[in-house]
C-alpha positions in Angstrom: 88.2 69.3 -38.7 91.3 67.5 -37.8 94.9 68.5 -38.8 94.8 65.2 -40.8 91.5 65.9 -42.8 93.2 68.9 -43.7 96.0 67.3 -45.6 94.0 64.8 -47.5 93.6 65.4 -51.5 89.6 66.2 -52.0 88.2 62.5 -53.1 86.6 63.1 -56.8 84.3 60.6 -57.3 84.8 58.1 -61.2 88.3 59.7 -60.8 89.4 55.9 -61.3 87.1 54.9 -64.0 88.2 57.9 -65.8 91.8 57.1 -65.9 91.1 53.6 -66.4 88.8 54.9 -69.5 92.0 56.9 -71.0 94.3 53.7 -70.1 92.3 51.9 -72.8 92.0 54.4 -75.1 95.9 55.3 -75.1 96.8 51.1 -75.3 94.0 50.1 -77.5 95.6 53.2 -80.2 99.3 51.9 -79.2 98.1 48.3 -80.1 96.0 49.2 -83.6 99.3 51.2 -84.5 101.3 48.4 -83.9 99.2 45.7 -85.6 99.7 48.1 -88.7 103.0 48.1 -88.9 103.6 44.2 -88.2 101.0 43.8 -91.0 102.6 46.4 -93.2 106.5 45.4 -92.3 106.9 42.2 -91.0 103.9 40.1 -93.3 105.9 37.4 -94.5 107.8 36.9 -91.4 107.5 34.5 -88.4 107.4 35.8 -85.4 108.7 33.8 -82.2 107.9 30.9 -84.1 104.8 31.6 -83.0 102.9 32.9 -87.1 103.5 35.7 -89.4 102.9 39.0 -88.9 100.1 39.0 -90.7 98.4 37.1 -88.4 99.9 39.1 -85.2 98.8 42.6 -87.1 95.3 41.7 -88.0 94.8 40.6 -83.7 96.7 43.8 -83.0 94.3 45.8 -85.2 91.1 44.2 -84.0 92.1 44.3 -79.8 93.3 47.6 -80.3 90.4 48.4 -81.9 87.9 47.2 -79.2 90.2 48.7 -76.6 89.8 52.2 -78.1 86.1 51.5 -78.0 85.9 50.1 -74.6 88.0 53.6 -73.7 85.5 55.7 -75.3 83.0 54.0 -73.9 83.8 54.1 -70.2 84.5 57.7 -70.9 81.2 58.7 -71.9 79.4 56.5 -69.1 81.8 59.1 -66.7 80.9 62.0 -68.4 77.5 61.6 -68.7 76.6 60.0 -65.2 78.7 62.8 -63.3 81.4 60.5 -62.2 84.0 63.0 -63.4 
């Protein structure tokens, strides 16, 4: 074994999947708590000119919904295949 194999990190194999997995989890939860509160707070309001924040909470909730799933997801397809 070379000096330089020596000072290499140990390659764990779905070590990107899993962080990618948490990623989605962690923004998908950041996003569906958001969309709540521009529903709850701003629901009358326009934002950017762009709708109300109705309409900006309810696609908050929903992505960051799907985003939490997608994160769960990947995580059990680590888990379960060994990856991790």
């Amino acid at each position: 074994m070379s000096k330089q194999d020596e000072n290499k990190p140990p390659k764990i194999p779905g070590m990107g999947l899993a962080i990618a997995a948490l990623g989605f989890f962690v923004i998908g939860g950041i996003a569906t708590f958001g969309g709540l509160a521009l529903w709850f707070f701003y629901r009358k309001d326009y934002i950017l000119g762009w709708g109300t924040g109705e309409a900006f909470g309810y696609l908050g909730i929903c992505v960051g919904m799907l985003l939490s799933i997608l994160g769960v997801l990947l995580m059990r397809l680590v888990r379960n295949r060994d990856l991790g």
